[in-house]
N, C-alpha and C positions, 0 to 999 in steps of 0.2 A: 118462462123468464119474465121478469119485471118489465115494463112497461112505461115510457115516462111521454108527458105532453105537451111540446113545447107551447111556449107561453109568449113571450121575449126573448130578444137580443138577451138583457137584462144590463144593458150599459147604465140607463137610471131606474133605480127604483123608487117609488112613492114613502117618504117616512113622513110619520107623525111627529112636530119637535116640542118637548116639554117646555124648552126656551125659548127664545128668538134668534132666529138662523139668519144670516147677511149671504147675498151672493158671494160663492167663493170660500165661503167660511169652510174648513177642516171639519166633517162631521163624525164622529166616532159612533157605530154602528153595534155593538155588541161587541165582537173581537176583530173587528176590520173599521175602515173608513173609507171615508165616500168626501166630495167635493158639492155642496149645496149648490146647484143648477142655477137655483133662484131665490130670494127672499124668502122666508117662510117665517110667518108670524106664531109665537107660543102655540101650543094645542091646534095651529092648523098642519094642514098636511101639504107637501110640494115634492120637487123634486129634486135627487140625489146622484150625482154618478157616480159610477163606480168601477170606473175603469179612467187610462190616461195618463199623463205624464203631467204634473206639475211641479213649479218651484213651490218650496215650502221652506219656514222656518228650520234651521238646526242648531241641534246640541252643540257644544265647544269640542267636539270632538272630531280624528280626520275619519273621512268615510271613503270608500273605495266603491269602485262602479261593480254591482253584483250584490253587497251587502244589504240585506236585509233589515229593514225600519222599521220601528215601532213609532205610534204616537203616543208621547207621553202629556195625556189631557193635564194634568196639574201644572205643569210649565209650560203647555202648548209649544212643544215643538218634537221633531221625529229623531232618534235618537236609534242607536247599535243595541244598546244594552234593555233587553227584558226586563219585563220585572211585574207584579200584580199589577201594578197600575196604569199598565200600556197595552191598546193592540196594535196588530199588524197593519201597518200603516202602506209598504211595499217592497220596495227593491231600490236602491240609488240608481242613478242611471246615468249620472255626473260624480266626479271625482271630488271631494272639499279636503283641500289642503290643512288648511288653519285650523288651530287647535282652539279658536276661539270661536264663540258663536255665532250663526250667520246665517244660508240658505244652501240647501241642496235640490238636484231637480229628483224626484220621487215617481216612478211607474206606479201606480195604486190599482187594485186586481188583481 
């Protein structure tokens, strides 16, 4: 049988950012996101979590607690609806009424 080694928790991981990253900034990861720990300057590397419960920007659309999030990087905000240009952002974890734009709280992990 396979064999594996833990390593970390793996609540943050170390990324490399091509751009310049702000505390708190939304970071999209490959097909997930992560929440910047700390500042991180272009081409340097910091830290990323990737787990937890934040409020986040949303779509004009209602969300229901359970519904699954994408973040849509072109609009920057987390959204119901799939599509190429979004990952898995996480799970609602609060209800949004309004059919207008605003903020959801989002479990990410």
């Amino acid at each position: 049988m396979a064999k594996a080694k833990f390593i970390q928790d793996g609540k943050i991981i170390y990324f490399t950012a091509t751009a310049e990253v702000g505390y708190n900034d939304i970071v999209p990861i490959g097909g997930i996101v992560g929440v910047a720990a700390e500042a991180i300057p272009s081409g340097g590397t910091g830290g990323v979590r990737l787990t937890g419960v934040y409020e986040m920007p949303a779509a004009a659309e209602t969300m229901e607690v359970g519904d699954v999030l994408y973040w849509d990087n072109s609009n920057r905000y987390v959204t119901k609806t799939k599509s190429e240009l979004t990952c898995v952002a996480g799970i609602a974890v609060s209800k949004k009424t309004s059919s207008s734009a605003g903020t959801v709280l989002c479990r990410i992990g």
